[in-house]
Each structure stands twice: as structure tokens, then as C-alpha cells.
C-alpha positions in Angstrom: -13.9 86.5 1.4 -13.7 85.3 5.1 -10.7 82.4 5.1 -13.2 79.8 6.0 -15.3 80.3 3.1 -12.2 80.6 0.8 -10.9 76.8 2.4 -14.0 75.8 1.3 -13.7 76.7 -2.1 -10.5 75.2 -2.3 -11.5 72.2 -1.1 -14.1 72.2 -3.8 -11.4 72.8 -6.5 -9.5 69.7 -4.7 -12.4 67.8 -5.4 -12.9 68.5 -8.7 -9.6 67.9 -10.0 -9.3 64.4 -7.8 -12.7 63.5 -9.8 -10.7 64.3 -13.2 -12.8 68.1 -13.8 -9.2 70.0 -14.1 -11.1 72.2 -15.9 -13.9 73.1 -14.1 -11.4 73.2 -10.4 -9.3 75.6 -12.5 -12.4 78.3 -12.8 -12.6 77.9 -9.0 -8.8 79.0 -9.0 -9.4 81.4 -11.4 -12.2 83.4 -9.4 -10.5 83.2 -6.3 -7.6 84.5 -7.7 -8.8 87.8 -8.8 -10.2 88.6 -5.2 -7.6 86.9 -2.7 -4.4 86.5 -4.9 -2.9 87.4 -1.3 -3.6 84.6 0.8 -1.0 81.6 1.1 -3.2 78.8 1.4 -4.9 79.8 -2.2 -1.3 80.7 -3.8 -0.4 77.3 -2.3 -3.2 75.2 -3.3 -3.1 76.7 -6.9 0.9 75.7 -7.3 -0.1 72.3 -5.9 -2.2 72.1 -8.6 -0.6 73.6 -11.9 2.6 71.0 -10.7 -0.2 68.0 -10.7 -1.3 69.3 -14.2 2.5 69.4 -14.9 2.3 73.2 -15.8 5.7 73.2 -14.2 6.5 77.2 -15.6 3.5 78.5 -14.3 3.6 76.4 -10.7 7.4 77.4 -10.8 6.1 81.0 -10.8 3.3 80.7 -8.5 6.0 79.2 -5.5 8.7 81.8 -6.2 5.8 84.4 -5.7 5.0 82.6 -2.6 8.5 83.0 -1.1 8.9 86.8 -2.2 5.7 87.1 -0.5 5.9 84.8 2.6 10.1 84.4 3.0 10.0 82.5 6.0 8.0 79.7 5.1 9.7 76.8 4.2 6.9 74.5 1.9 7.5 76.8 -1.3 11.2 76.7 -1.5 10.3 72.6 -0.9 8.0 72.4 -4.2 9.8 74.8 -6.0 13.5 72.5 -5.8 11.3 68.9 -6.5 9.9 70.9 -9.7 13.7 72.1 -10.5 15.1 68.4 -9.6 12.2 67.4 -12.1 13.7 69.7 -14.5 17.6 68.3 -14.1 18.6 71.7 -12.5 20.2 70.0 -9.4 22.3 73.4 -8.8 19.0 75.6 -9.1 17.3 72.8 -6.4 20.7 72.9 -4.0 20.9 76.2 -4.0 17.1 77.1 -3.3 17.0 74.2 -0.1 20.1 76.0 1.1 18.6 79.6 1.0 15.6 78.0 3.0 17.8 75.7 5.4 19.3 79.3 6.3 16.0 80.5 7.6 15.3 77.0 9.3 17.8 74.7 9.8 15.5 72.7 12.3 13.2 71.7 9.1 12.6 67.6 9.1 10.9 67.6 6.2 13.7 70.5 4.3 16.5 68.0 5.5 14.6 65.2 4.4 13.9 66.6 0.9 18.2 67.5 0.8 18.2 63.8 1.2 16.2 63.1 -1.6 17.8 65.8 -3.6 21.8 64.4 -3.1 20.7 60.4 -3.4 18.6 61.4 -6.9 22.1 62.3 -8.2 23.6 59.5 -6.4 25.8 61.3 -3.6 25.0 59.0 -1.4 26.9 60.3 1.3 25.1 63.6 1.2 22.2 62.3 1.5 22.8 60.1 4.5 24.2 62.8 6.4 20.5 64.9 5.6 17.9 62.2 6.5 20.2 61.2 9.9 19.8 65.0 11.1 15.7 64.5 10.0 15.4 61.1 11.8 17.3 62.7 14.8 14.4 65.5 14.5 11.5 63.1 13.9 12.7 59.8 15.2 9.0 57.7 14.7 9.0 58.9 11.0 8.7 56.0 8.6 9.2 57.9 5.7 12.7 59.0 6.8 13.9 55.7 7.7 12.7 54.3 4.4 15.1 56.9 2.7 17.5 55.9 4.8 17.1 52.1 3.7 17.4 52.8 0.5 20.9 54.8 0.9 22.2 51.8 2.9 21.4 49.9 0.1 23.2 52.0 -2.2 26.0 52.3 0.0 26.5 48.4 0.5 25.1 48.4 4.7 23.3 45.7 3.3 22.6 44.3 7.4 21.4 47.9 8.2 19.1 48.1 5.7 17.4 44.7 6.5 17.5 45.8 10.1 15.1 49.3 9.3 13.0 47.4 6.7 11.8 44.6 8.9 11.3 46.6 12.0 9.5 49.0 9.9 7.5 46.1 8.2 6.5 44.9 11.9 5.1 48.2 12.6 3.1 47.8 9.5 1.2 44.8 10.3 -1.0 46.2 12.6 -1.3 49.2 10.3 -2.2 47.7 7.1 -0.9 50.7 5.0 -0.5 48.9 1.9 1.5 51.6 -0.1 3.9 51.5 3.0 3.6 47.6 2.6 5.0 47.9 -1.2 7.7 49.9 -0.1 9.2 48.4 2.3 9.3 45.4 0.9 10.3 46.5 -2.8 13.5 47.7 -0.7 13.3 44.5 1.5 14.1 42.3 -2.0 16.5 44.5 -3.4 18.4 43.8 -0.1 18.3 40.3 0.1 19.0 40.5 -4.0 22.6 41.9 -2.6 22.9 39.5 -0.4 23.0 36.9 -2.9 19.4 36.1 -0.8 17.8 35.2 -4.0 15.2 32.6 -2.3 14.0 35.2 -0.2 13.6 37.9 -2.7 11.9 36.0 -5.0 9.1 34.6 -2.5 8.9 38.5 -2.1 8.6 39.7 -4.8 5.9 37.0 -6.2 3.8 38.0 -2.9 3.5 41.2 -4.1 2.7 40.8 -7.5 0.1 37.8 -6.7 -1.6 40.6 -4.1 -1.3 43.8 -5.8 -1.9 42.7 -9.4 0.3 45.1 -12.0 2.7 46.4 -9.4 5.7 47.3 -11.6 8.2 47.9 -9.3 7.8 44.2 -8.4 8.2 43.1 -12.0 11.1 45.5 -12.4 13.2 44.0 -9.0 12.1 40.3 -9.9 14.2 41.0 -13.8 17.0 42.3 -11.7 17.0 39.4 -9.3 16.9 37.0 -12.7 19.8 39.0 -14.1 21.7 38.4 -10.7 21.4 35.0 -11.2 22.5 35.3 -14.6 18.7 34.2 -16.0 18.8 36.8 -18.7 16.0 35.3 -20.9 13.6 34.8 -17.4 14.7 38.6 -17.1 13.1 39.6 -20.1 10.2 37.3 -20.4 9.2 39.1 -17.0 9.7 43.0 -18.4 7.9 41.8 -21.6 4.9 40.6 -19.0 5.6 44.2 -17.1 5.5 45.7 -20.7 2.1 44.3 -21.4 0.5 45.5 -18.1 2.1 49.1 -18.0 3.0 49.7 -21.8 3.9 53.2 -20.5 6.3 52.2 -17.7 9.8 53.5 -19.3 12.0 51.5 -16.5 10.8 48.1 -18.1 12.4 49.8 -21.5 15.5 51.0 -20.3 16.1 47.5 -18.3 15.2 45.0 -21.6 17.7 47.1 -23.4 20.3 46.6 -21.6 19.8 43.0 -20.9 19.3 42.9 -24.8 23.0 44.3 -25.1 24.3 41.5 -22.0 22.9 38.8 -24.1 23.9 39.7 -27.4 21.0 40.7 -28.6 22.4 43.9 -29.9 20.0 44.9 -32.7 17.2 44.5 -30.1 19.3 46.5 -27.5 19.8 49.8 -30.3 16.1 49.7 -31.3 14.9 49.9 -27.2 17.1 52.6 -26.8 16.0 54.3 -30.1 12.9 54.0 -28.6 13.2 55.4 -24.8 14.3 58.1 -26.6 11.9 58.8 -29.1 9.6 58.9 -25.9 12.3 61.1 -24.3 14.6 62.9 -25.9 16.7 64.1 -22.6 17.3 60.1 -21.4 21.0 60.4 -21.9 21.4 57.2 -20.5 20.3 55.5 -23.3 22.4 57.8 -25.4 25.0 56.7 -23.7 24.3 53.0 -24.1 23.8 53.5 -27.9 27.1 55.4 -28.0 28.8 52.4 -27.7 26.8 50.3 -30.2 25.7 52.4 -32.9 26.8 55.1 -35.3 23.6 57.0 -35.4 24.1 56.5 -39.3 20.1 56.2 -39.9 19.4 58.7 -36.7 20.5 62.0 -38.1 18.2 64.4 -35.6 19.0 62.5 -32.7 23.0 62.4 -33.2 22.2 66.5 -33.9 20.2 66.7 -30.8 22.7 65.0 -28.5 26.0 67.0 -30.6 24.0 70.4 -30.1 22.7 69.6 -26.2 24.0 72.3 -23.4 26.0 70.2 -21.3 25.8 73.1 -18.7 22.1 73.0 -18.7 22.1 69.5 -17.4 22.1 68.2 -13.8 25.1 66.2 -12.9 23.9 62.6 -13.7 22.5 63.7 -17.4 25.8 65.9 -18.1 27.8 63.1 -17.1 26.3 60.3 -19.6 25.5 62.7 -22.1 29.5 64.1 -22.3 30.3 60.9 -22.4 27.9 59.6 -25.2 29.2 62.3 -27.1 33.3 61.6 -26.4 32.3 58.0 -27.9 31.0 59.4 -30.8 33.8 61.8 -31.5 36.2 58.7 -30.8 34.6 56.1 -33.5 34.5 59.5 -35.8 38.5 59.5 -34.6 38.0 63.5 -33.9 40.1 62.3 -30.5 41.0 65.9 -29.5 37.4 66.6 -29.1 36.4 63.4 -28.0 39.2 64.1 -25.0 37.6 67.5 -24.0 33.9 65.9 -23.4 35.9 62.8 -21.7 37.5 65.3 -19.2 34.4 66.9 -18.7 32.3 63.8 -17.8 34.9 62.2 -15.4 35.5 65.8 -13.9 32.0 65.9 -13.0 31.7 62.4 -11.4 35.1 63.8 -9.3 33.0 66.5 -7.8 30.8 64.1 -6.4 32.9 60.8 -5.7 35.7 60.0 -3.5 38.6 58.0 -5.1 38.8 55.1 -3.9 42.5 54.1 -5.3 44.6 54.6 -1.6 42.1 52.4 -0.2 43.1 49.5 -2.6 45.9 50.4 -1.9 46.5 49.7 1.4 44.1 46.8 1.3 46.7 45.3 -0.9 49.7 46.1 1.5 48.1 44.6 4.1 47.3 41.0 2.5 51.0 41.4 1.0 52.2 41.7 4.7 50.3 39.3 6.1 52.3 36.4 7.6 50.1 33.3 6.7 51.0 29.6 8.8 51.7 27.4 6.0 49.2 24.6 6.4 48.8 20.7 4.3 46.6 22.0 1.9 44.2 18.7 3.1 40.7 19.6 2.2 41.8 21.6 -0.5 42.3 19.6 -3.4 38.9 20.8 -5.6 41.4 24.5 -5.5 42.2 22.7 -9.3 38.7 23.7 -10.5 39.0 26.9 -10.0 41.0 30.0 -12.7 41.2 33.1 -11.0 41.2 36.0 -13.6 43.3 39.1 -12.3 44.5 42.6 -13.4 43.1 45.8 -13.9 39.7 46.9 -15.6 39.9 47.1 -19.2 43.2 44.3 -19.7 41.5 42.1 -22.1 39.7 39.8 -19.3 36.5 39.7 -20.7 38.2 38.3 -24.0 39.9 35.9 -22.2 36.8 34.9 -20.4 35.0 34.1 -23.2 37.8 31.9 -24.9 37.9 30.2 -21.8 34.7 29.7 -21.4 33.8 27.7 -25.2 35.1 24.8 -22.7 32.4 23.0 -22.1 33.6 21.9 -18.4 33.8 25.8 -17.6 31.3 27.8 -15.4 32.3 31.3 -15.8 31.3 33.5 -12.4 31.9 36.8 -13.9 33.1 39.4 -11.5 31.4 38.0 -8.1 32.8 39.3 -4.8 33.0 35.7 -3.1 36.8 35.4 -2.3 36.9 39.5 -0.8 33.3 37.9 1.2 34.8 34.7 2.8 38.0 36.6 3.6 36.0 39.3 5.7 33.6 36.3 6.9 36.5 33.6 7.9 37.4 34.0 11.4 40.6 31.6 10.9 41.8 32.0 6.9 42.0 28.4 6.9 38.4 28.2 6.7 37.9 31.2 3.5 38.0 27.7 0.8 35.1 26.0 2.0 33.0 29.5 2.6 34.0 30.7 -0.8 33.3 27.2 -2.4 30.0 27.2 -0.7 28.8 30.6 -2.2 29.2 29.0 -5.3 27.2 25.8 -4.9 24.8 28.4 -3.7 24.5 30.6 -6.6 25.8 28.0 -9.7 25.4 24.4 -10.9 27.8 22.3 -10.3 31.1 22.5 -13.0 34.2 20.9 -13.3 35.8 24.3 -13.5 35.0 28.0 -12.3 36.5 31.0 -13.3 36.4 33.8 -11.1 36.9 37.3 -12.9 37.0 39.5 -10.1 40.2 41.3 -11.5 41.2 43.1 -8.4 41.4 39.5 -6.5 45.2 40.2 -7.1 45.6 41.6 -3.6 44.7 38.0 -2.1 47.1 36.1 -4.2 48.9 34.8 -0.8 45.4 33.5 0.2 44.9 32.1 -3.3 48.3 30.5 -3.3 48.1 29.0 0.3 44.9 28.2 0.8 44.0 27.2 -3.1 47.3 25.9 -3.8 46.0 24.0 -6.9 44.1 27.1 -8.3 45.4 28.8 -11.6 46.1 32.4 -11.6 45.6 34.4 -15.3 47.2 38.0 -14.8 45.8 39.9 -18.0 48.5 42.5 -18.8 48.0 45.2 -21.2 49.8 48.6 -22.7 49.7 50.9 -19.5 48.4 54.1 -21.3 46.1 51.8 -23.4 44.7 50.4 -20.6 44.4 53.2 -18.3 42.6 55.4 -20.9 40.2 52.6 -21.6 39.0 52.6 -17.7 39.0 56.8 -17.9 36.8 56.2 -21.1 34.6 53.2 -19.9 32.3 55.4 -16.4 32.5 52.5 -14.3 30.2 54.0 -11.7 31.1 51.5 -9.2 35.0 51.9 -9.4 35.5 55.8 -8.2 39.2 55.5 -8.6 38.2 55.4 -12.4 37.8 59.4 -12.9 40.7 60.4 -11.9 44.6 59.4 -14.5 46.5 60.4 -11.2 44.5 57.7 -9.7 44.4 55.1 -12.1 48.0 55.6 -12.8 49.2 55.2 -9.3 46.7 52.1 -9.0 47.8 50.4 -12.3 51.5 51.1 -10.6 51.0 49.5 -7.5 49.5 46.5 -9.6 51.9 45.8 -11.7 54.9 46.0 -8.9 52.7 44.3 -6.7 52.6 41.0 -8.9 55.7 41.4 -10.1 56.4 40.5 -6.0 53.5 38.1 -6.6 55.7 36.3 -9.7 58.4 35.5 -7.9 57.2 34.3 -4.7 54.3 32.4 -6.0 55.4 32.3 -10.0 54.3 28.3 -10.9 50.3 29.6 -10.1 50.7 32.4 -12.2 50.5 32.8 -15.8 51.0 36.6 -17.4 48.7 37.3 -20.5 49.2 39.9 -22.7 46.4 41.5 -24.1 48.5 43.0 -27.4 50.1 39.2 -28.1 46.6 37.8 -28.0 45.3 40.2 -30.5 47.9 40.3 -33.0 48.8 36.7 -32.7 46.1 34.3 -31.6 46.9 30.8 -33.7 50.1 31.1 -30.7 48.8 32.7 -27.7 45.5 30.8 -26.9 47.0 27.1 -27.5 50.0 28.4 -24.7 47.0 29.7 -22.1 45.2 26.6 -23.0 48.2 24.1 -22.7 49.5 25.9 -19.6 45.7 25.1 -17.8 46.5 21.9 -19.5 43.4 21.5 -21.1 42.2 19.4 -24.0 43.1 21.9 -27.0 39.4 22.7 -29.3 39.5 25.1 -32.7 36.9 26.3 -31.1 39.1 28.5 -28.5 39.7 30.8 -31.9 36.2 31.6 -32.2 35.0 33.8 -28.9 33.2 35.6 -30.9 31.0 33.2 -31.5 30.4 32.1 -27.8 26.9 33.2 -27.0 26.5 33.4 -23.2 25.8 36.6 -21.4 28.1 39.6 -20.3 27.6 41.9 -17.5 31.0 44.2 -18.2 31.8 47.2 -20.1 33.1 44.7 -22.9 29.8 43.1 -23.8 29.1 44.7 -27.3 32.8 44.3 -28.4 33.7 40.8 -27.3 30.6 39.8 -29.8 33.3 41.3 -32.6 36.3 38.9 -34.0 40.0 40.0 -33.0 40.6 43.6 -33.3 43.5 45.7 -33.1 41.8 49.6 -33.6 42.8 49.7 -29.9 46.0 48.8 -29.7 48.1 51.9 -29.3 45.6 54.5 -28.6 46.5 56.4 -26.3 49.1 58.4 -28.4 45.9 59.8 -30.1 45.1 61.1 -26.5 48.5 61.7 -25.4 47.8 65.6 -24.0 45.1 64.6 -22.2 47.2 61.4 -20.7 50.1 63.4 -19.5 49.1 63.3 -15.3 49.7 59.4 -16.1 52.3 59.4 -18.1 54.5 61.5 -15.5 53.6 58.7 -13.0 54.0 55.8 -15.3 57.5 56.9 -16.3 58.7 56.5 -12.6 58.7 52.7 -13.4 61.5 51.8 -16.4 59.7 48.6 -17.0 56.4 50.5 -17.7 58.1 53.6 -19.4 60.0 51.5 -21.9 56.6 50.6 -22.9 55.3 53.9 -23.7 58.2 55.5 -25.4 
């Protein structure tokens, strides 16, 4: 058959399967096949069109015969690694674009699809590196410098981001592209919703969904933006609406469950996740989520299924939630020795991909400890009384603390918001980092008699807390070293990289504790040490001292957290729902092989070592 004949025929297959006739298009195939099983653009066409049908075996087999056949062209070793990221083989994918990067290393769209390939599983640094080399080769390509958007985004160059998007969204205008119109500004309201921007993501994100009528990524970004603001039931009033236009749309699922869980909601929160997974038995995310809240008890298959799963068949995100989903398990079943092996697997295969980030906090907190601040009158900073700043490490009983505190009806609680770290880096003169930080939170919260900030690593500013909120009140949660650091090495904080590694989180937990010991004594009447262990084993004493030492009206109701029904954003918010428990206390020595990188640096400190002998 003459190739312009043969084009023809495959443009007739296109047609049929665009008009829904997969059948009929795959007779075209079919004949063509027997006569011309030779020629690219057929072979081509026909994997394009078993991967639309989602036949992804036979289009996987189609594009490998395409590159046996035709080496040097780089579209099949493309298709053939988005059908493997499909399939969670990221190695399969990485190593496949490499073999092809080999041939052509001068491939915009082969570097771009790298790009897509690293920020899928979240290596976000990987990625940027790929799509800059593509831009650099394509430089008028909007589709690169969306990717590149998004990474920024992901990688907290908030400014850069917004910068791309808007120049991008002026190129548009005269376009009218309206897919390219979603996009952009999708990304353009997840940007401002980092910002804090919430005006301007919201006017956004209502534009799109009054002009393009069931757009679910809109829905999706505007329940983020209510979570942000900490509008949990607005959050899920909107995924119900998105639920009720796109039934189908899994996202709006995996969202509402886990605002379910923030909220307290926790039977809701178990039966969304039973049901993502019902729908799809590989979302080990939502294992992951239940693994913290439920037993399985009346889920026999799908605690078998998750036991049984073949971590090594997994890409690196799956493997990671789904080892530790099953180390959770293990632990409430108190099989710890097991539960320790799939805990060392999952953080040692965030480690491959994530930098530690413990010497930077490091020397961050040197430098604010060596700053030399010019004692000033403290005159416009009296309102410094309304604020409680909650320090420590991750995982030292601040949550718990939080929420007694918080029964006060005079209290705002913040949560873990970044506004002191943001006014210091904003302030040109320090003097001015009180009013900036007091204006982000008329900004974001109703006005309160009191605040309390839980950003726990705000104990590197405590000079700037102590000089320029001289008034302020200083809680530094204290816990059981080895309890403590095996709680963050169990609890995948994502956004804390320093937390996959017990050299790391040992050497941060003993710069912290030396650093406010220092702290103590130079700024001692601001600060007030709680210990986690006293709280739980002897509340009627420990609560009225926090509260006295505030000096607060004393309430009953400070012995009841558990009964305080606002929302929680931290690893904590299923167990602070619980009354006092101790099942924690002392746990580490179940784990004590697995501990022993920390415990060698712990010991260096005799404070800290007589506590773990």
C-alpha cells in the first residue's frame, strides 16, 4: 500500500475511535496490520490507540517493537515510560528515558517528559533541572514553563511562579486557548493560596467555575484554599458539590477524607478511605491514612492485600506509604521488630530522594543565637501579651498542649503558620518583625484576646521573641529523647526531610535541647518547660501549673482536650480526639536495635543519656 493511502486509512481509524467506534477503528488496524506491520506511522498510530483504550500490555508491546525496530527514534521510548509511570514502575520509566536521552540528548520534549517523570514522584529538584535544559531548547514553549510553575510551587519560589503564570496568562488573552486558560490559572490560585493570597485565589477560582461549569480542578483548589483558612466544613460542602458533578473524580475522595480525619470526623474519614480503595486497591495513600485510624478488624482482604503487596514492585511514592501503612499495623499489633524493618524501609526510600535538611536548621539557629540585637523600649509592643509561642521538636506533645490551651475561650489557636520565620526574612530593621507578624494575623484570623503560635521550630528566634515580644509566653514541650525521635521517624512528615534519617533527628533534637537550655538562662522568666511524660501520667497537677504560670482563669474544662472539637492539621489529629494515654510512653526500648544511630549521639549529652538508661 502506497504511504499516502495507508495515512489515509489511519486517519479514518482516528476518526472512528474520536466518534466512539473503537471497534470498528480497530478492524481498520487490524487489516492494515497484516500488510504493513512495518511502517512506523501504523505501529505508532496503533500503540496510540491500544494506550487510549487503556490496553496498556499490548500498547506496551507495540512501542517496545517500535524501538527494536526504529532505535533511534525517540516518541516510543516517550509512550512507553508515561505507560510504565502509569503502572508505578518509576525505575522501568527512568531507566527507558535514559537509554533514549543517550541517543538524543538534544530532545525538548525527552527532557521535558524527565521533568514530568521526577516531579510525579516528587523530586522536585530533578525535575527542575530537566524542564530548564527543555526551556533553554525551546524557549517560547508554554507547556514547559507551565511545568516549571508548578515545580516552583512545589519548591516554595512562590514569586517565580506568579511571575511565569501571569506572563504566560497575558500571552493567552489574545489566544483564547481555554484549556491553556484553566491551567494557568488552576496554578495561578494554588500560588496566591501559598501566599496566604486567599482574596485573590478565591475570585479565581469562582471565575473559573462560573465559566467552565463542572471544572474539578477548580472545586478541588477552592477546598484547599477553605482548609488554608481553616474553613473545614466550607471545604467539604464544596467536594460534596464536586462529588455531585463528577461522582467519578477520586481527588474530591481522597481530599473529604482527610478533612474528615482534621475535623474529627473520624468514622466518616475510615469509610472514604475504605472506599478509594474499594475503587482502587493500589491507593496506598489511603492505606496509609487508615493505618493510623483503623485496625482493619471488619476488612480482612484488604489488611491481606496490603500485608501480602511486593513493596519492590512499587514506584517510590506507593512503596513509601504502603511500607509505612504496614509498620503501623505491625506496631498497634505490637509485632515492633517487624514493624521496625518496613519503618527503615519507607524512610530509606524517602532518603534516596530528599536531602536532609537538619545542618541547615542548624546553622539557621547559630546564626539568630549570635545575633547581637540593640536592646530597644519595647514601646509599641505591649499586645506581645496575647501571644503563646509553642516550641520544641515534632512529635513533643504540642498538639496536646494545643488543644488544652485552646478550651479557653479567649484563645485563637494559629496552628503551625510560618508568620514569625516570614516577618523576620520581610523586616528590613528587626524592630519592625512585631507589627509585620501581628499584621499577618489580622489578615488571616478574627480578632482574639490571645494567639498561640505552634510553629515548634520558632525556638531558633527566641532572642527575637524575647526582645521584640518581651511580654509573649514561651511553652517549650519537652519529651523522652528516643520517644520523641522515633515518633518523628514513624510519623513521614514529607515536609520536614531531616525526619528520615535517626543520625539527623538525633543531632537536631541535640542542638535543640542545648540550644534552649542557652535559651533558659538568658531569657528563663518567658519560658516555661513542659514535659510531655508529667502531663500524661499526672494531669490533675501539670495543666493547673501551665495554666497558672499563663496566669489564666483556671476551667475543669482544661482536663477534657479530648473533648475540644476544633480542627487539626498535624500528624496528631486522630490521637488528640483520645483521653490521656500512656501506650507511648517508653517506646522506644521496643525499637531499641533499630534506634541505636541515635542513641550513640544522644549519649554524648549526660543530661539526655541519663534519660535513656
Amino acid at each position: 500500500m502506497k504511504k499516502i493511502d495507508l495515512l489515509k486509512k489511519i486517519e479514518e481509524a482516528k476518526i472512528k475511535q474520536k466518534a466512539g467506534n473503537s471497534l470498528e477503528a480497530n478492524q481498520i488496524f487490524q487489516t492494515l496490520l497484516k500488510s504493513n506491520n512495518e511502517s512506523f506511522d501504523l505501529l505508532f498510530a496503533y500503540g496510540l490507540f491500544c494506550r487510549d483504550l487503556k490496553n496498556f500490555n499490548l500498547a506496551k508491546r507495540v512501542f517496545l517493537n517500535l524501538i527494536n525496530k526504529f532505535p533511534s527514534s525517540i516518541n516510543p521510548y516517550i509512550l512507553l515510560a508515561e505507560i510504565l509511570k502509569i503502572e508505578n514502575k518509576f525505575n522501568d520509566a527512568e531507566r527507558l528515558l535514559l537509554k533514549a536521552l543517550k541517543i538524543d540528548p538534544n530532545h525538548g520534549d525527552l527532557l521535558y517528559n524527565f521533568s514530568l517523570l521526577y516531579f510525579a514522584f516528587r523530586n522536585f529538584d530533578y525535575a527542575l533541572v530537566y524542564i530548564d535544559k527543555a526551556i533553554k531548547l525551546s524557549i517560547n514553549n508554554d507547556i514547559y514553563k507551565l511545568l516549571k510553575s508548578e515545580i516552583f510551587i512545589n519548591k516554595s519560589n512562590i514569586d517565580g511562579a506568579i511571575y511565569i503564570l501571569e506572563e504566560l496568562n497575558n500571552k493567552n488573552r489574545t489566544k483564547n486557548d481555554n484549556s491553556k486558560e484553566i491551567r494557568i490559572n488552576i496554578l495561578l490560585a494554588k500560588a496566591h493560596i501559598k501566599k496566604r493570597e486567599f482574596k485573590e485565589a478565591e475570585n479565581i477560582l469562582l471565575k473559573l467555575i462560573n465559566k467552565f461549569k463542572g471544572l474539578e480542578l477548580a472545586y478541588l483548589n477552592l477546598s484547599i484554599l477553605y482548609k488554608e483558612k481553616n474553613q473545614l466544613s466550607k471545604s467539604i460542602q464544596i467536594l460534596k458539590k464536586g462529588i455531585n458533578l463528577s461522582p467519578n473524580y477520586m481527588p474530591f475522595y481522597t481530599n473529604l477524607a482527610c478533612f474528615y480525619r482534621n475535623s474529627g470526623q473520624l468514622k466518616l474519614a475510615i469509610e472514604t478511605n475504605l472506599y478509594i480503595i474499594s475503587r482502587n486497591k493500589f491507593d496506598f495513600n489511603s492505606f496509609y491514612e487508615l493505618s493510623g485510624i483503623y485496625d482493619f478488624k471488619n476488612h480482612k482482604n484488604e489488611l491481606n492485600f496490603l500485608l501480602n503487596t511486593k513493596l519492590e514492585n512499587l514506584d517510590p511514592n506507593s512503596k513509601i506509604y504502603a511500607a509505612f501503612a504496614i509498620s503501623n499495623l505491625l506496631h498497634k499489633q505490637r509485632k515492633f521488630k517487624e514493624s521496625a524493618k518496613y519503618l527503615k524501609i519507607a524512610n530509606d526510600e524517602v532518603m534516596k530522594f530528599k536531602k536532609s535538611d537538619s545542618s541547615l536548621k542548624i546553622q539557621y539557629t547559630e546564626f539568630y543565637k549570635s545575633l547581637k540585637i540593640k536592646k530597644t523600649e519595647n514601646k509599641y509592643f505591649k499586645n506581645s501579651s496575647n501571644y503563646v509561642f509553642i516550641v520544641g521538636m515534632p512529635r513533643s506533645g504540642s498538639t496536646l498542649l494545643e488543644n488544652i490551651l485552646s478550651l479557653n475561650p479567649k484563645v485563637t489557636d494559629m496552628g503551625e503558620v510560618n508568620f514569625l520565620e516570614e516577618s523576620i526574612k520581610e523586616a528590613k530593621d528587626l524592630e519592625n518583625v512585631h507589627n509585620l507578624y501581628e499584621k499577618k494575623i489580622i489578615n488571616q484570623f478574627e480578632s482574639s484576646l490571645i494567639y498561640t503560635d505552634k510553629n515548634l521550630f520558632n525556638y531558633m528566634y527566641c532572642p527575637i521573641i524575647s526582645n521584640f515580644f518581651p511580654n509573649a509566653k514561651i511553652i517549650n514541650c519537652i519529651r523522652n529523647p528516643l520517644d520523641n525521635i522515633l515518633s518523628i521517624y514513624r510519623a513521614n512528615f514529607l515536609n520536614q526531610s531531616f525526619s528520615f534519617s535517626l543520625p539527623d533527628i538525633a543531632s537536631l533534637y541535640l542542638h535543640y535541647f542545648e540550644t534552649i537550655k542557652e535559651y533558659k538562662i538568658k531569657y528563663g522568666e518567658n519560658i516555661y518547660d513542659y514535659y510531655y511524660e508529667d502531663l500524661i501520667e499526672n494531669p490533675n497537677n501539670v495543666i493547673p501549673e501551665i495554666i497558672n504560670w499563663l496566669d489564666w482563669d483556671w476551667d475543669e474544662i482544661y482536663f477534657s482536650p479530648h473533648q475540644n472539637k476544633r480542627n487539626v492539621y498535624t500528624a496528631s489529629s486522630a490521637q488528640i480526639r483520645k483521653k490521656f494515654y500512656s501506650s507511648s510512653i517508653g517506646i522506644w526500648k521496643e525499637y531499641k536495635e533499630l534506634l541505636e544511630p541515635a542513641i550513640e549521639i544522644i549519649k554524648t549529652n549526660k543530661i539526655l543519656g541519663d534519660k535513656i538508661t
